[in-house]
BALOBA-1460 file (C-alpha; in Angstrom, 3 decimals):
// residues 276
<rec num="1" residu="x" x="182.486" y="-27.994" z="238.101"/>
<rec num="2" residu="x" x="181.302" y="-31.192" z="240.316"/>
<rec num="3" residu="x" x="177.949" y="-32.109" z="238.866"/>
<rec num="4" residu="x" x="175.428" y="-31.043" z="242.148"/>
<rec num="5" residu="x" x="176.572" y="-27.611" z="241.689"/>
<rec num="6" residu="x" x="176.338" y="-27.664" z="237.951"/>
<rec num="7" residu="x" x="172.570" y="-28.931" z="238.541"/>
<rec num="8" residu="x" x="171.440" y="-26.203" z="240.642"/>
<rec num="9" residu="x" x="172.825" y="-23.534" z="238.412"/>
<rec num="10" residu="x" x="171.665" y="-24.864" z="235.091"/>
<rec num="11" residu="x" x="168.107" y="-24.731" z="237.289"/>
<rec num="12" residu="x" x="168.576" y="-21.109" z="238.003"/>
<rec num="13" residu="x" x="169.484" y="-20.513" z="234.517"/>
<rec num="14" residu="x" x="166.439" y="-21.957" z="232.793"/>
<rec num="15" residu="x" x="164.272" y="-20.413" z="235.336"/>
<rec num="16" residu="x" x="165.048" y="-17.337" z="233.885"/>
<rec num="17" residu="x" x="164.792" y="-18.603" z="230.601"/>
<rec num="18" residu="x" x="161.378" y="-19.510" z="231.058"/>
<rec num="19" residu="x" x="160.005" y="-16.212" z="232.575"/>
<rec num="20" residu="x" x="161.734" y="-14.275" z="229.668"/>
<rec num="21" residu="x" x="160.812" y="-16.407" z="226.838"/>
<rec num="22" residu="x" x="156.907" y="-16.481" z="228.342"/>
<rec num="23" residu="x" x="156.819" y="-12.415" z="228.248"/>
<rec num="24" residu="x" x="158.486" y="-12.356" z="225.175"/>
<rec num="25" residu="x" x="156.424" y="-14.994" z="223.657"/>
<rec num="26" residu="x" x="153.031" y="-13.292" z="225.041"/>
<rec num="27" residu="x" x="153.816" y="-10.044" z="223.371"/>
<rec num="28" residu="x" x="154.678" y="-11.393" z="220.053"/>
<rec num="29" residu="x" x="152.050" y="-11.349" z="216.852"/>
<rec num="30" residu="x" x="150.397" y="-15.211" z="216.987"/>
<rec num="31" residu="x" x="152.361" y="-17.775" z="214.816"/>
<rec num="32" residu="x" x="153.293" y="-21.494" z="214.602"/>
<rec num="33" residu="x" x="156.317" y="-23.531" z="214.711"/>
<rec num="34" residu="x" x="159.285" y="-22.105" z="213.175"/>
<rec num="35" residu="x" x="157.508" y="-18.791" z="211.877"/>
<rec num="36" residu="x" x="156.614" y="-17.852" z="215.490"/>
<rec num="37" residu="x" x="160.115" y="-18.744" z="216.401"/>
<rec num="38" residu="x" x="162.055" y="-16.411" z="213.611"/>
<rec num="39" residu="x" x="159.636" y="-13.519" z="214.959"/>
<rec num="40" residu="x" x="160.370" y="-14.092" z="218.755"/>
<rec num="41" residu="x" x="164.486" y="-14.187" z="217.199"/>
<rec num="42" residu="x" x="163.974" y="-9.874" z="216.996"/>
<rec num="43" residu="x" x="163.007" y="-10.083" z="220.439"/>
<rec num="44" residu="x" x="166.041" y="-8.715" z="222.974"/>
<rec num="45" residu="x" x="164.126" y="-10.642" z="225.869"/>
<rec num="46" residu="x" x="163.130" y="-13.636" z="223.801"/>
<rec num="47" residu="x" x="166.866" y="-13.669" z="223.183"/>
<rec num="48" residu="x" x="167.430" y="-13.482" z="226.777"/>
<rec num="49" residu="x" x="165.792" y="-16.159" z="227.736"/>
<rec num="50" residu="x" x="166.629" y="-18.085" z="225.044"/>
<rec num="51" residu="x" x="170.548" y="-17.643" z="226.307"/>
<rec num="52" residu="x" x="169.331" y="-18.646" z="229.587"/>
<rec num="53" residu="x" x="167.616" y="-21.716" z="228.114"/>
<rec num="54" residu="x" x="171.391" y="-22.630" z="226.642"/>
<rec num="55" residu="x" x="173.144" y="-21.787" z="229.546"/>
<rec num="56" residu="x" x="170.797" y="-24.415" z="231.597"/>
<rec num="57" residu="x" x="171.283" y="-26.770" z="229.304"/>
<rec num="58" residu="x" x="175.339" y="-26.317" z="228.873"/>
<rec num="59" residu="x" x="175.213" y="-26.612" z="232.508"/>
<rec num="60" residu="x" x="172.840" y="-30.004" z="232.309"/>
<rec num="61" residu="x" x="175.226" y="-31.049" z="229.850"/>
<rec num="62" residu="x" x="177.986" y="-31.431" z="232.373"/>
<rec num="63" residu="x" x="176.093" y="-32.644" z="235.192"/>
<rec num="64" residu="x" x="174.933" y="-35.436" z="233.078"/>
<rec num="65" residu="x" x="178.490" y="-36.362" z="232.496"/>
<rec num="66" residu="x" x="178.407" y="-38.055" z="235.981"/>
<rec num="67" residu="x" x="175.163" y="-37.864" z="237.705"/>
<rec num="68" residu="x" x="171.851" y="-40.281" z="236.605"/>
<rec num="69" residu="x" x="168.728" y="-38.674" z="234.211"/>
<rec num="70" residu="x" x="166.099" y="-38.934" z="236.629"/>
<rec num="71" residu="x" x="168.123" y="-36.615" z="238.941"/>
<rec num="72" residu="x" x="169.648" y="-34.029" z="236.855"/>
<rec num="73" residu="x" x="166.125" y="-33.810" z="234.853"/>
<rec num="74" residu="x" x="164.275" y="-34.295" z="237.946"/>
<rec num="75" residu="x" x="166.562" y="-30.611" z="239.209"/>
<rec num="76" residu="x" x="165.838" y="-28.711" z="235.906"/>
<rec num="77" residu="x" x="161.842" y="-29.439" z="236.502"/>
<rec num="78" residu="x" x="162.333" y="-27.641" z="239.289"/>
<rec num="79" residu="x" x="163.175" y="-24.507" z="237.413"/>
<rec num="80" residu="x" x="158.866" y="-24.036" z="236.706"/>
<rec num="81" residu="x" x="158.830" y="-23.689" z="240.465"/>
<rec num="82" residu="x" x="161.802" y="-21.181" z="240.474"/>
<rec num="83" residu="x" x="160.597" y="-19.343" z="237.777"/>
<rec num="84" residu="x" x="157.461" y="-19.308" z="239.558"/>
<rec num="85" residu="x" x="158.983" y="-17.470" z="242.788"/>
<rec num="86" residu="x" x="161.018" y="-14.999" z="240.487"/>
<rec num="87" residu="x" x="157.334" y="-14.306" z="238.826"/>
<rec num="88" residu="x" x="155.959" y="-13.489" z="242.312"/>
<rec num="89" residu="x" x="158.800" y="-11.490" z="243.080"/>
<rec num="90" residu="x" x="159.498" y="-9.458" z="240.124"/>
<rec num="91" residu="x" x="156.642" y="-9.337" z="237.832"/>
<rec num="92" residu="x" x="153.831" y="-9.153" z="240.544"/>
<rec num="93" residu="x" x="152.401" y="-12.906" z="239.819"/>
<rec num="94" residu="x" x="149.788" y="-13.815" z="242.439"/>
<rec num="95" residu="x" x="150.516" y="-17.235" z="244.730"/>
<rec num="96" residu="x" x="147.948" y="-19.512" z="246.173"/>
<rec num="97" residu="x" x="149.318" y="-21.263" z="249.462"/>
<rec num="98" residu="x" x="148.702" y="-24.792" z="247.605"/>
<rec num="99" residu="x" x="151.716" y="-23.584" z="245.491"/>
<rec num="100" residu="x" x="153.913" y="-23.446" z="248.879"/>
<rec num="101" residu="x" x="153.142" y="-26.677" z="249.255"/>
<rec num="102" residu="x" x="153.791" y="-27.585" z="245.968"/>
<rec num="103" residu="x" x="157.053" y="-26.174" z="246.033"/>
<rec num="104" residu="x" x="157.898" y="-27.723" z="249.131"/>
<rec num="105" residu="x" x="156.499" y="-31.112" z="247.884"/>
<rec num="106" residu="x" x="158.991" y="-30.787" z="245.103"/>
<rec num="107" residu="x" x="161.864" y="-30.331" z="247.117"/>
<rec num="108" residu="x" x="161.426" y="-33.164" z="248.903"/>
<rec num="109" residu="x" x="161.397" y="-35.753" z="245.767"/>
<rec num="110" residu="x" x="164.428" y="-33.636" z="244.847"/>
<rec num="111" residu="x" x="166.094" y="-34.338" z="247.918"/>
<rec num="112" residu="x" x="164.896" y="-38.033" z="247.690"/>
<rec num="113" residu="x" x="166.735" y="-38.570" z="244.709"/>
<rec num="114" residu="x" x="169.824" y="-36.378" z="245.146"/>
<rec num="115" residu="x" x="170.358" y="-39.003" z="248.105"/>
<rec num="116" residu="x" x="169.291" y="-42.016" z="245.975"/>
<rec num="117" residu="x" x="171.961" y="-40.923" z="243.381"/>
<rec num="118" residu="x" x="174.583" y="-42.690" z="242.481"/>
<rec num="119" residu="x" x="177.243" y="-41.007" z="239.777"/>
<rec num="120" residu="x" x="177.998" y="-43.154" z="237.046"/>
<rec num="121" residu="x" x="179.044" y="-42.603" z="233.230"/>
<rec num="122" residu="x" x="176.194" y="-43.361" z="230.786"/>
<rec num="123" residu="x" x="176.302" y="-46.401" z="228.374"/>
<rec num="124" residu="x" x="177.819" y="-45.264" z="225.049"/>
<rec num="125" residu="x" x="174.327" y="-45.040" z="221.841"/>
<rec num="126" residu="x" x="175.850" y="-46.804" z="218.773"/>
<rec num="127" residu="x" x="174.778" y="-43.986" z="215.910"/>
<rec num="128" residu="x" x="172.606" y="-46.039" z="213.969"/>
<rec num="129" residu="x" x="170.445" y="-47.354" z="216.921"/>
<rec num="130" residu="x" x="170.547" y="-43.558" z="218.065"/>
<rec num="131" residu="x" x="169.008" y="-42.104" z="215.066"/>
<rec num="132" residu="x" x="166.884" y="-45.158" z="214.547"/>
<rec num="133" residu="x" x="165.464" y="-45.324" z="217.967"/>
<rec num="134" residu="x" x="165.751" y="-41.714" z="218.442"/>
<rec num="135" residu="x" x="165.569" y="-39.794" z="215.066"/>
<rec num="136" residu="x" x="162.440" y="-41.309" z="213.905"/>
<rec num="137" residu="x" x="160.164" y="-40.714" z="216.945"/>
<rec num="138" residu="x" x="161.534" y="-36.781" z="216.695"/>
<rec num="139" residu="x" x="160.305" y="-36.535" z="213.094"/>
<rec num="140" residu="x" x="156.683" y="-38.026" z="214.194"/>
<rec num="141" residu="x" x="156.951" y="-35.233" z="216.731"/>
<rec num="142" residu="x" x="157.785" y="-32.405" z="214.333"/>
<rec num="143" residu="x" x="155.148" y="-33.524" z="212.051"/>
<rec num="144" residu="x" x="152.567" y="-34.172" z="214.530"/>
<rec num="145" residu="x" x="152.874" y="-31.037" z="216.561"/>
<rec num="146" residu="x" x="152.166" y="-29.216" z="212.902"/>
<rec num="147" residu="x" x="149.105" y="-30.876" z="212.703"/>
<rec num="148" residu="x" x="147.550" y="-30.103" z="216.524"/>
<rec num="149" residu="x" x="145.940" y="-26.763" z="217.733"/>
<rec num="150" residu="x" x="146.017" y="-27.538" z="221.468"/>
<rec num="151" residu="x" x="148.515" y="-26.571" z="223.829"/>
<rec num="152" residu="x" x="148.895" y="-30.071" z="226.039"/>
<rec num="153" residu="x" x="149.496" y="-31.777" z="222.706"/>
<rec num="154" residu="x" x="152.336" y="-29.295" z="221.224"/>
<rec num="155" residu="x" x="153.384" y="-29.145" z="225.258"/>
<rec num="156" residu="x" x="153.541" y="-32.906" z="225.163"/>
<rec num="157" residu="x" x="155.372" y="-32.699" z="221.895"/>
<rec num="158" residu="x" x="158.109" y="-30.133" z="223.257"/>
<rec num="159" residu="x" x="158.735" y="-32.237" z="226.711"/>
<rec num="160" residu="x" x="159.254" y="-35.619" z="223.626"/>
<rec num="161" residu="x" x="161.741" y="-33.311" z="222.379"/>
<rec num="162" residu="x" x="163.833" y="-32.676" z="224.994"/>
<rec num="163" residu="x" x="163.666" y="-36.381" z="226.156"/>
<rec num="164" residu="x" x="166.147" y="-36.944" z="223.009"/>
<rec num="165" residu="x" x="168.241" y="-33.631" z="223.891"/>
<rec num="166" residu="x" x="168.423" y="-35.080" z="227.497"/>
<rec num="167" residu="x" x="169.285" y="-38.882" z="226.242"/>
<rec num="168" residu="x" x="171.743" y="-38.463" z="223.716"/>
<rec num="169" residu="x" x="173.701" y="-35.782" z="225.771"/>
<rec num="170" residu="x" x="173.690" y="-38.145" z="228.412"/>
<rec num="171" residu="x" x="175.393" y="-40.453" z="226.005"/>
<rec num="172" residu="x" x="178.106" y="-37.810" z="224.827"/>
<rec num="173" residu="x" x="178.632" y="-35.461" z="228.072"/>
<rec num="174" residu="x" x="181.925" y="-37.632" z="229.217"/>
<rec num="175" residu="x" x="183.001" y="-37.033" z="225.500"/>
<rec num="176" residu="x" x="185.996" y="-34.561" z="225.342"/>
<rec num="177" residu="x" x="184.310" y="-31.463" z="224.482"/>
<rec num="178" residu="x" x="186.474" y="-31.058" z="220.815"/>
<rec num="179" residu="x" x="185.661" y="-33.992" z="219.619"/>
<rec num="180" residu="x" x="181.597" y="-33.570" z="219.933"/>
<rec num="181" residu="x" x="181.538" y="-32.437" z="216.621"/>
<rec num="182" residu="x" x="182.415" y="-35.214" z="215.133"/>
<rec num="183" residu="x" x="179.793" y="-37.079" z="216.756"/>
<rec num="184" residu="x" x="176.815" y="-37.628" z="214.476"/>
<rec num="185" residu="x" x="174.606" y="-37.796" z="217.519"/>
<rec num="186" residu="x" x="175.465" y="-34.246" z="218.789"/>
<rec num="187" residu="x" x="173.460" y="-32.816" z="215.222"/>
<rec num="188" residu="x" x="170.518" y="-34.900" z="216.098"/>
<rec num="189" residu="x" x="170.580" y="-33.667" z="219.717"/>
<rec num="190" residu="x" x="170.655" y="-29.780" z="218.126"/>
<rec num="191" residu="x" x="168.141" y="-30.663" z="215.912"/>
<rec num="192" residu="x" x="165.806" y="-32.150" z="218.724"/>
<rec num="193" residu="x" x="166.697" y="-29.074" z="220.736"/>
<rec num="194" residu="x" x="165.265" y="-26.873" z="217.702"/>
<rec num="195" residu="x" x="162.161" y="-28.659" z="217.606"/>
<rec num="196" residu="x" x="161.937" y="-28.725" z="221.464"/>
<rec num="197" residu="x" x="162.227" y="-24.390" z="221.266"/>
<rec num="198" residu="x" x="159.391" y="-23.934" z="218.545"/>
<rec num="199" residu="x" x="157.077" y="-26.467" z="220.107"/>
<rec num="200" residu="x" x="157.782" y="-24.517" z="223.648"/>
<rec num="201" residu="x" x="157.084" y="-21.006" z="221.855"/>
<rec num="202" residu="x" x="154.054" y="-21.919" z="220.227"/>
<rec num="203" residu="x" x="152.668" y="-23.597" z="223.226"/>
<rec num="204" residu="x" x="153.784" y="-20.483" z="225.270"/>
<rec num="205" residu="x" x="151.989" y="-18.234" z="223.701"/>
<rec num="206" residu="x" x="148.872" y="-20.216" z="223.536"/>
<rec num="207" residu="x" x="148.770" y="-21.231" z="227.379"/>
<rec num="208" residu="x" x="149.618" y="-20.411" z="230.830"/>
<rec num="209" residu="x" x="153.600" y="-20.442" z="231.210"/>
<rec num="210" residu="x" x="153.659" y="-22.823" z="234.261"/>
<rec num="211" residu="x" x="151.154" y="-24.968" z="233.009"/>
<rec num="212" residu="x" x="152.651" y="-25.202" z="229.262"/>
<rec num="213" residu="x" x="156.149" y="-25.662" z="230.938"/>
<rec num="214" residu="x" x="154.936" y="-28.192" z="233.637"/>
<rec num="215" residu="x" x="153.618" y="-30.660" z="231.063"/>
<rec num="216" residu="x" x="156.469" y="-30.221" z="229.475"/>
<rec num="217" residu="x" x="159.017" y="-31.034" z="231.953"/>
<rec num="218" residu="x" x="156.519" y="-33.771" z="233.459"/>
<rec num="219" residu="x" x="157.221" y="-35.899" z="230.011"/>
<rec num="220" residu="x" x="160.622" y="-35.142" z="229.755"/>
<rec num="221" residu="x" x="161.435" y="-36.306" z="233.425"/>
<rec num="222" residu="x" x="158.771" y="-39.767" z="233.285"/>
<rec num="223" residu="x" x="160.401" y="-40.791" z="229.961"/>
<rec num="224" residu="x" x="164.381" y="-40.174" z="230.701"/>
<rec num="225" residu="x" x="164.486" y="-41.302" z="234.063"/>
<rec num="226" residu="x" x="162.891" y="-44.867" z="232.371"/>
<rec num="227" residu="x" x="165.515" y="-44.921" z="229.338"/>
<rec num="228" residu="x" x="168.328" y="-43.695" z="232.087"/>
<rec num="229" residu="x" x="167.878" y="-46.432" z="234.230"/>
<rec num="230" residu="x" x="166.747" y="-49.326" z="231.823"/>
<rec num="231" residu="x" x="169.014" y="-48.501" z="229.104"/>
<rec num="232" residu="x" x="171.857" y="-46.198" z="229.796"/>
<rec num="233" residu="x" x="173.620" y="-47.542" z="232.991"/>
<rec num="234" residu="x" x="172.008" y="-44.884" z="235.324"/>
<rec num="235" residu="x" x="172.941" y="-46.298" z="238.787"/>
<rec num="236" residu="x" x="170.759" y="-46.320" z="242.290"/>
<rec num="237" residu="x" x="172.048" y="-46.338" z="245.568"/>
<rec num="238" residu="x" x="172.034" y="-50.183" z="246.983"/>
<rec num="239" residu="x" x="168.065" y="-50.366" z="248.280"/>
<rec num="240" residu="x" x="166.956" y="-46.892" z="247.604"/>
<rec num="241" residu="x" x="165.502" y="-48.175" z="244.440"/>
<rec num="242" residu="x" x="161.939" y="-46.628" z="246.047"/>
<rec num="243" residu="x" x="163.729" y="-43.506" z="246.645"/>
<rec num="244" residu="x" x="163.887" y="-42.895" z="243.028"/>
<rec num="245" residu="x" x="160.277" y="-43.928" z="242.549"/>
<rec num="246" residu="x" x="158.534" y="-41.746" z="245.156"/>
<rec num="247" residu="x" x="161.247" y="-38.661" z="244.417"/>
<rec num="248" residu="x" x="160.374" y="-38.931" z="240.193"/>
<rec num="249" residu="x" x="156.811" y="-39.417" z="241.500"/>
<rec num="250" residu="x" x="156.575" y="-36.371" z="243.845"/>
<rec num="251" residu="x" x="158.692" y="-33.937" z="241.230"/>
<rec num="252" residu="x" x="156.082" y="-34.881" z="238.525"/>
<rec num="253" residu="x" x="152.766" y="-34.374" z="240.894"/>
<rec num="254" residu="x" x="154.474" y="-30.987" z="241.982"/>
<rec num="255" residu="x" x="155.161" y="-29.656" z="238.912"/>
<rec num="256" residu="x" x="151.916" y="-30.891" z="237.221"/>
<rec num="257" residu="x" x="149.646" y="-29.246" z="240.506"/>
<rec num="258" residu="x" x="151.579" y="-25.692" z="239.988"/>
<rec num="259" residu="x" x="151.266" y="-25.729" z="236.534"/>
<rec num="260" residu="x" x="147.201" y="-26.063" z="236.948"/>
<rec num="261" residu="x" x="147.140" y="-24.290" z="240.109"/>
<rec num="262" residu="x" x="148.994" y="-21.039" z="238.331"/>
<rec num="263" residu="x" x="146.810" y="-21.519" z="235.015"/>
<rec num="264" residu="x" x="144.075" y="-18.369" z="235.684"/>
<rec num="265" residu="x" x="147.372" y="-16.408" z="236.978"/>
<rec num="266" residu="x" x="150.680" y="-17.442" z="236.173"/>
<rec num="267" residu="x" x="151.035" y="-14.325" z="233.363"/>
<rec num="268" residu="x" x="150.951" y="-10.911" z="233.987"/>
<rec num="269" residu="x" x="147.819" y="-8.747" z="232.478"/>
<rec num="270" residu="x" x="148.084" y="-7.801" z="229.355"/>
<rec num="271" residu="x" x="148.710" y="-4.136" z="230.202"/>
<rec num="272" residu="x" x="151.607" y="-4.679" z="231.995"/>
<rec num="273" residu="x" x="152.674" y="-7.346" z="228.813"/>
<rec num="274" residu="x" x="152.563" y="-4.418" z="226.330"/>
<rec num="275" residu="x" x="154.629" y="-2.669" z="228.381"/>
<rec num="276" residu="x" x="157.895" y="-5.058" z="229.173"/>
């Protein structure tokens, strides 16, 4: 599947992961970490969403074998703003006309650095810089998002997460797909991916879903698409290198402004909640 397409269907996908998980999430008896997680794991639409969460990232998995981080993360940030429009749609969410914008603002820097793009395969991580340079900042995280109440921090903690999910399958996506298993990197990518889903539920079903997820996105995009390009080979077109900057730059502000401008509204009352 060429990579562009793969992009705008692992989009779609998490979209819908992100709706489901946030109803499922909502309804669910308050927990932390792991305990909230092995609750939600009962839940046939947590379990939904969560297969629409790994069908966006299989998806992202292949486009990174040939297309740069700051575009292919860049595309699944855009799934808040999907997910946003399927939440209008379907479960009645209201919509200010700054979100239009928004959305539209978002598409551009998309578009910016879909043209800026240039496909390239990713600079092999030796395994002991990868877990050294990778493995240690995700334990801080786990520990540290034990330790916080707030959703921005555990939001902040989730979007860390999924930086090293995005990374080292960036690393491994040109690998041949039986041999992954042997790579010692692929474990700490699933085990990044793990901490990435019970930071997300907990901060889910403490905060507004666009806002929680917009954070999140916001520091996985700003810190792969600097480790793409400075340390993985990600390639620029000859003299767009300000395409990149203003696209990353306009998909951040986008997704940050929707996430606060859906805060008082991007969940549906709780009435209707107890009812899904």
């Amino acid at each position: 599947m060429p990579g562009y397409l793969a992009l705008a269907a692992a989009t779609a996908m998490y979209a819908l992961g992100i709706v489901a998980q946030t109803v499922a999430a909502r309804r669910a008896a308050p927990g932390h970490g792991f305990g909230l997680l092995a609750r939600l794991v009962s839940d046939r639409l947590y379990l939904l969403g969560f297969a629409g969460q790994v069908g966006g990232f299989a998806l992202a998995f292949f486009a990174r074998a040939e297309l740069p981080l700051y575009l292919v993360q860049a595309g699944s940030s855009c799934a808040v703003g999907v997910a946003t429009v399927f939440g209008v749609l379907v479960l009645g969410w209201r919509v200010r006309p700054v979100e239009v914008v928004v959305l539209v603002t978002m598409a551009v820097g998309l578009l910016l650095l879909a043209a800026a793009s240039a496909p390239s395969v990713a600079e092999e991580i030796p395994t002991d810089t990868g877990f050294l340079l990778l493995g240690v900042p995700l334990v801080v995280v786990f520990l540290v998002s034990r330790k916080v109440s707030g959703v921005v921090p555990i939001a902040v903690a989730a979007g860390l997460a999924y930086a090293v999910v995005a990374i080292a399958s960036r690393s491994l996506a040109d690998e041949p797909l039986v041999d992954l298993p042997f790579y010692p990197l692929l474990w700490l990518m699933v085990a990044a991916a793990l901490v990435g889903q019970a930071c997300m539920a907990v901060a889910l079903q403490r905060g507004g879903a666009t806002s929680t997820v917009a954070t999140m996105d916001s520091v996985t995009v700003v810190v792969t698409s600097a480790v793409g390009v400075l340390a993985l080979g990600d390639r620029i077109a000859p003299g767009r290198e300000w395409w990149v900057a203003a696209g990353v730059g306009l998909v951040v502000l986008g997704v940050l402004t929707l996430g606060y401008a859906s805060r008082p509204v991007a969940a549906p009352p709780a009435a209707e909640r107890e009812t899904v």
